[in-house]
C-alpha positions in Angstrom: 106.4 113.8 86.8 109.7 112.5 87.8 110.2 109.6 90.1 113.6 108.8 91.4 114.9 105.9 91.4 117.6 104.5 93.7 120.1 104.5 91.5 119.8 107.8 90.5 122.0 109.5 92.5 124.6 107.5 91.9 124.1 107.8 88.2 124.3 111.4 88.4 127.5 111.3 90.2 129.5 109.1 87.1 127.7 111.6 84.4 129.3 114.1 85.4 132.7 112.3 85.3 135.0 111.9 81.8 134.3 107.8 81.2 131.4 106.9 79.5 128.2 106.2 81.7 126.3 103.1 80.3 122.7 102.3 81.7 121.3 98.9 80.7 118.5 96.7 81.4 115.4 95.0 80.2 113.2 97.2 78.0 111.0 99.5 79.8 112.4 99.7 82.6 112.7 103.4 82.7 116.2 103.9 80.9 115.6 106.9 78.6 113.5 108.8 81.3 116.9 108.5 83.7 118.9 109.8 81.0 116.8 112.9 80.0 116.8 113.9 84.0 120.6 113.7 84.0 120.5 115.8 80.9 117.8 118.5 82.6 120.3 118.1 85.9 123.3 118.1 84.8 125.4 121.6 85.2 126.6 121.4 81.4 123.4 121.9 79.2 125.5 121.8 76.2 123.9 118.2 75.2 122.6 116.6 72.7 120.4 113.3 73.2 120.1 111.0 70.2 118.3 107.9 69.4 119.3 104.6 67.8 115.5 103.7 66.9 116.4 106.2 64.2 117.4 105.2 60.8 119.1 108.5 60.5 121.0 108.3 63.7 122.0 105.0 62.9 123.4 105.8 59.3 125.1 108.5 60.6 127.4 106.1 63.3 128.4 104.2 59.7 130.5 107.5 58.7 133.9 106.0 58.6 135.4 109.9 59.1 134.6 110.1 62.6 135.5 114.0 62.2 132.2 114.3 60.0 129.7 112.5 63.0 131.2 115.1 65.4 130.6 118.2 63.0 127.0 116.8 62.8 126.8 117.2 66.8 128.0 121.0 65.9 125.0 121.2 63.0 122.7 119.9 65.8 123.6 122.3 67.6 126.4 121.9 70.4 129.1 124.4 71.2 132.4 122.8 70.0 134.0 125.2 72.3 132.6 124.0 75.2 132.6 120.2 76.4 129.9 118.4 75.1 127.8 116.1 76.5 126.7 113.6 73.9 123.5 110.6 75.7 123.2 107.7 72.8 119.9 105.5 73.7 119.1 102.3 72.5 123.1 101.9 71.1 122.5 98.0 70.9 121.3 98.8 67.7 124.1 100.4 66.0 127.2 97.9 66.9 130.0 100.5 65.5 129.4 102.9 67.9 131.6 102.2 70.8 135.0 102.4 68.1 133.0 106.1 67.5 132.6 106.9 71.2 136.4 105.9 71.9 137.7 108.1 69.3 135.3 111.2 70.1 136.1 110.7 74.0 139.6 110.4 73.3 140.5 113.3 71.3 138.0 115.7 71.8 136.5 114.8 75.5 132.7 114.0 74.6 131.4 112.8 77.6 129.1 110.0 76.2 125.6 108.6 78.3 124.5 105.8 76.5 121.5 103.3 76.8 120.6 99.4 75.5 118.4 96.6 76.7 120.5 94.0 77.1 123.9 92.9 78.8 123.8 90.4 76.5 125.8 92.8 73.7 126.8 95.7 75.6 129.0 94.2 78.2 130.6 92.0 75.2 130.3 95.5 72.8 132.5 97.4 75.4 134.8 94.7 76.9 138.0 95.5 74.5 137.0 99.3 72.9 135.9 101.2 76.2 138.4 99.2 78.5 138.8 101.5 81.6 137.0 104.1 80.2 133.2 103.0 81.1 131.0 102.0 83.7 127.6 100.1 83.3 124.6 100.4 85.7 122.3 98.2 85.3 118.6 98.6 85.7 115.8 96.8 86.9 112.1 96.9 87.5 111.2 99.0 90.7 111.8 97.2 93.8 108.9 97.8 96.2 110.1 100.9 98.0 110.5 102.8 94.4 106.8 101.3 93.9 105.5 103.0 96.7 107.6 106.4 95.6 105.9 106.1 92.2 102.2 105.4 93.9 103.0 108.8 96.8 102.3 106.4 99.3 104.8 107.0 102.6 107.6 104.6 103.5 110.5 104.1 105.7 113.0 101.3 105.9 113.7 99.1 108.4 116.0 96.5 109.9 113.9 93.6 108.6 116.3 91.1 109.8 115.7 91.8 113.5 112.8 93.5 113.6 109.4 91.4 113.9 106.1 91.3 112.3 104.5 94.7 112.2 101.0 94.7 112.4 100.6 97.8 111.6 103.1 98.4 108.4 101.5 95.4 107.1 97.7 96.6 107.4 98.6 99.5 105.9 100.6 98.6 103.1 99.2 95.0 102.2 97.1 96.0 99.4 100.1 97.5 97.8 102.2 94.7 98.0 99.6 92.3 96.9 99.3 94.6 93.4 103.3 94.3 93.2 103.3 90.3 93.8 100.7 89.8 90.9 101.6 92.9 88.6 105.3 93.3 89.2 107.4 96.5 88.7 107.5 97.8 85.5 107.1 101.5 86.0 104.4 102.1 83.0 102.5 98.9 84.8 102.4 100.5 88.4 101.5 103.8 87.2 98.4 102.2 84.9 95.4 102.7 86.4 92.9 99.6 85.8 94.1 95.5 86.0 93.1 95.6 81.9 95.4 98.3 81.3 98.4 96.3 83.3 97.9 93.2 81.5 98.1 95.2 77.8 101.0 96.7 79.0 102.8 93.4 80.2 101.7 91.5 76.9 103.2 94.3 74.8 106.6 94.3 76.8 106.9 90.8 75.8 106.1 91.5 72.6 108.6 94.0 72.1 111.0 91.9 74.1 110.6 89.1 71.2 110.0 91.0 68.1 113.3 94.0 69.1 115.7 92.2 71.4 115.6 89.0 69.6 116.0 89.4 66.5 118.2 92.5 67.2 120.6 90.6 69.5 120.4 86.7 68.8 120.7 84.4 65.3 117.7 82.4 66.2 115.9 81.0 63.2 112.2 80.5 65.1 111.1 82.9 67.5 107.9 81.0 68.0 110.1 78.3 69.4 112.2 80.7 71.9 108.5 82.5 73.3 107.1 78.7 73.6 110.2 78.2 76.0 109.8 81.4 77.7 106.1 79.9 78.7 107.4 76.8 79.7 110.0 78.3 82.1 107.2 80.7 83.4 105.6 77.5 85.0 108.9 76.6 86.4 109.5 79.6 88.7 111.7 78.5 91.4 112.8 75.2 90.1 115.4 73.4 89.3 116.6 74.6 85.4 116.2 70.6 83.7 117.8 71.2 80.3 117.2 67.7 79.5 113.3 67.5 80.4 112.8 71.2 78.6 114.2 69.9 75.8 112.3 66.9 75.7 109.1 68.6 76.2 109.9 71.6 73.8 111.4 69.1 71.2 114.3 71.8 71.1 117.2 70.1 71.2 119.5 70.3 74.2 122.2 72.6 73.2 119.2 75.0 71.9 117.4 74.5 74.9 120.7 75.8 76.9 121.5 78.5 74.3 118.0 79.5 74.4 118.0 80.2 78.5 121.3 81.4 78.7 120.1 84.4 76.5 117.2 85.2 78.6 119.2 85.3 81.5 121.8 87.8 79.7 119.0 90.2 78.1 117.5 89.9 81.9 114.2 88.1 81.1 115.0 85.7 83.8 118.0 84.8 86.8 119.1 81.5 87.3 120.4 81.0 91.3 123.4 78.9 92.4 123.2 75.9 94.8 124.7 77.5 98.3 128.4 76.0 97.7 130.1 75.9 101.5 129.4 72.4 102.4 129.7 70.7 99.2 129.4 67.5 100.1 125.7 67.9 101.6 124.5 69.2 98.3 122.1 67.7 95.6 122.9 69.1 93.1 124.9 71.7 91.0 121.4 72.7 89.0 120.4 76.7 89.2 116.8 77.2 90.1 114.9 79.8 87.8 113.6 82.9 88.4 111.9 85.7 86.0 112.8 89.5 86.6 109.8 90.3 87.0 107.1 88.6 88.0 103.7 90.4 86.3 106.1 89.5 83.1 106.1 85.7 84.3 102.0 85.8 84.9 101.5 87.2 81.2 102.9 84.0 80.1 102.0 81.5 82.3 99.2 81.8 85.7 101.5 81.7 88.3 100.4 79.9 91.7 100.1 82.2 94.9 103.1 81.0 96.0 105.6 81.0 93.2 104.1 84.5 92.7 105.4 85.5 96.2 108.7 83.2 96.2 109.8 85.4 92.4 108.8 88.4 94.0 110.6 87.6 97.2 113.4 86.5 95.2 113.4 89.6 93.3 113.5 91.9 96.2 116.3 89.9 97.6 118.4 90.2 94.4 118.8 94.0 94.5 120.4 93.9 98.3 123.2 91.3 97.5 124.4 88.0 95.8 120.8 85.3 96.2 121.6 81.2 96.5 119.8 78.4 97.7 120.7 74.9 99.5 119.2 71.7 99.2 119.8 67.8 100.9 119.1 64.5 99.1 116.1 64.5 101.5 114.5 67.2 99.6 114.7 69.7 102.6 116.0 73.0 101.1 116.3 76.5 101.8 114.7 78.6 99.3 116.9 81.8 99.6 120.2 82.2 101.0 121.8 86.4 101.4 125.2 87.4 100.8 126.1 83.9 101.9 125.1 84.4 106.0 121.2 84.7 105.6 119.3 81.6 105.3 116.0 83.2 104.2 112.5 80.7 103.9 109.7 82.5 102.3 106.1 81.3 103.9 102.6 82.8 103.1 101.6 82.5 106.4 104.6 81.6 108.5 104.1 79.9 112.1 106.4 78.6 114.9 107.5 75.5 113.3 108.7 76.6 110.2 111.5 79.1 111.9 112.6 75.6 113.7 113.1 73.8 110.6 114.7 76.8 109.0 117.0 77.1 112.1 118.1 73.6 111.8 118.7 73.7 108.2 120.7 76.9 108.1 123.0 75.0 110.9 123.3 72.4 109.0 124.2 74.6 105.9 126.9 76.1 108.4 124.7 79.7 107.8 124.8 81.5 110.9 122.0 83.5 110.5 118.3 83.0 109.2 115.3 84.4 108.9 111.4 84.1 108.0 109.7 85.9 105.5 105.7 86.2 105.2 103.6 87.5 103.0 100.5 87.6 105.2 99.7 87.7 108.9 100.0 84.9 111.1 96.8 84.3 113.9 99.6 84.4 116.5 103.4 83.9 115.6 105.2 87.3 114.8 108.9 86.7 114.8 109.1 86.9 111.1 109.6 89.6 108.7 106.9 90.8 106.2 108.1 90.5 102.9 107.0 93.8 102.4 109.9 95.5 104.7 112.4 93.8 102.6 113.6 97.1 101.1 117.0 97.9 102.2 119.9 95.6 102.8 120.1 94.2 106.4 124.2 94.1 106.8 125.7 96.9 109.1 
């Protein structure tokens, strides 16, 4: 069966333009299934998908006659007459494709969908070759509308911002979002049936994460050491990143320690968040605080508290509907979240009056003009917060 994501439409919209439609992402994350839809929906069925995990596939992208590789989409059976439709998946593992793809789309008008796991290489593959001629979609882990699409359950979106606590949204879908703050969003995981089956599932993406993407996409001599980070940082959801105290701890030094993080955050294992920049003389720090894409991902590697669980998800959710910061004083008072740069956003477990009056005078004294709470569960008697469960769809008019 065939759930939609959000992005879908708008990726069917760009296939069916000339420039090349690129979809990437962290592994399984649902990137070939998109791709085979467009290919079943698109009005052209003269297509051909192909696969980089193949040796074959990948020998034949070495052909330096580029005339040859096209013929083979002929013997493969497409109508040269016709335009072609051409989907490439996993392409971060054959690096000469894109001078192949600019030649095919240039003289014969292939339209080319292609797939990979990591921004990492393909933004840097395409920056020069595909110039003008691309566009890259990026996805992510279901957000937890699309997880509720994939479990049948009704939903509807609301104005989270000014809406208040409802009881009755929250009774109903709790249970729901409990499983997506501890198990996260990776479709295979939602759509697994028992806790044991979500954890195998989560332990293998890391695996493959480790054992494909790294030593596919980086020059790192010990993986051991790179995974032994990747725990490390798991405890450190939403903190400050400490390059020196990581490295100390690790042993790494600090330039690995940095190199190390800053490919994570390009193959989408983990977001790092800006300090909220518009009073710059009231800030801390210029540190980034760390998140992980998804957060069943950051449980398999280290057991997350209740409330760094909620704060990644939260954080998470928030990412898809606009550009996420946070702010901080010398005192230590911060605000976790900060939206499109006029949203001061706290996230609470159980929210009460008090913490929307500290949040209210932080966010003035951040020069935010507008702010809001966000709970995971219900308060005995304050409701003017949002359950983090509504935040679905993005709150600007």
């Amino acid at each position: 069966m065939f759930y939609q994501r959000k992005i879908y439409p708008e990726l069917l919209a760009h296939a069916q333009l000339p420039a090349v439609t690129v979809l990437t992402g962290m592994r399984r994350t649902g990137k070939t299934t998109l791709v085979l839809q467009l290919l079943a929906e698109l009005p052209t069925k003269n297509s051909l998908f192909l696969d980089f995990q193949r040796a074959d596939i990948r020998e034949l992208f070495l052909e330096k006659n580029y005339e040859v590789i096209r013929e083979s989409f002929v013997t493969r059976g497409l109508n040269p007459d016709i335009p072609m439709i051409v989907a490439l998946d996993e392409i971060q593992l054959a690096p000469e494709s894109p001078s192949v793809i600019k030649y095919l789309s240039d003289h014969y008008h292939i339209k080319f969908i292609v797939t990979g796991s990591s921004s990492y290489y393909l933004k840097n593959l395409f920056s020069e070759s595909l110039s003008g001629r691309k566009k890259i979609f990026e996805l992510y882990p279901l957000d937890f509308g699309e997880f509720l699409t994939f479990k049948n359950v009704p939903h509807r979106t609301v104005n989270w911002v000014e809406k208040p606590f409802d009881y009755l949204e929250h009774r109903r879908l709790f249970a729901y979002y409990e499983e997506f703050v501890r198990y996260g969003g990776f479709p295979q995981v939602v759509l697994a049936q028992t806790e044991a089956q979500k954890h195998d599932i989560l332990l293998d993406i890391m695996s493959s994460y480790i054992n494909i993407d790294v030593r596919s996409l980086a020059d790192f001599s010990d993986e051991r050491n790179l995974y032994a980070l990747a725990k490390l940082l798991a405890g450190r959801v939403g903190s400050r990143v400490e390059y020196t105290k990581l490295s100390s701890l690790t042993g790494l030094s600090r330039p690995t320690v940095t190199n190390y993080i800053s490919f994570f955050e390009k193959t989408y294992l983990i977001s790092t968040v800006p300090v909220y920049t518009k009073n710059v003389d009231r800030e801390i720090v210029k540190a980034r605080k760390l998140y992980f894409c998804d957060t069943g991902l950051a449980n398999t590697l280290s057991e997350l508290s209740s409330g760094a669980q909620f704060e990644n998800t939260l954080y998470n959710q928030l990412a898809r509907l606009g550009g996420v910061q946070y702010f901080a004083l010398k005192t230590g008072h911060e605000i976790d979240f900060i939206l499109g740069g006029n949203l001061a956003i706290e996230a609470k477990e159980t929210p009460i009056a008090g913490d929307l009056s500290r949040l209210a005078q932080m966010a003035s004294t951040a020069g935010v003009s507008g702010f809001k709470l966000v709970g995971r569960h219900k308060s005995p008697k304050f409701t003017n917060y949002a359950w983090a469960g509504s935040v679905q769809n993005n709150p600007a008019p």
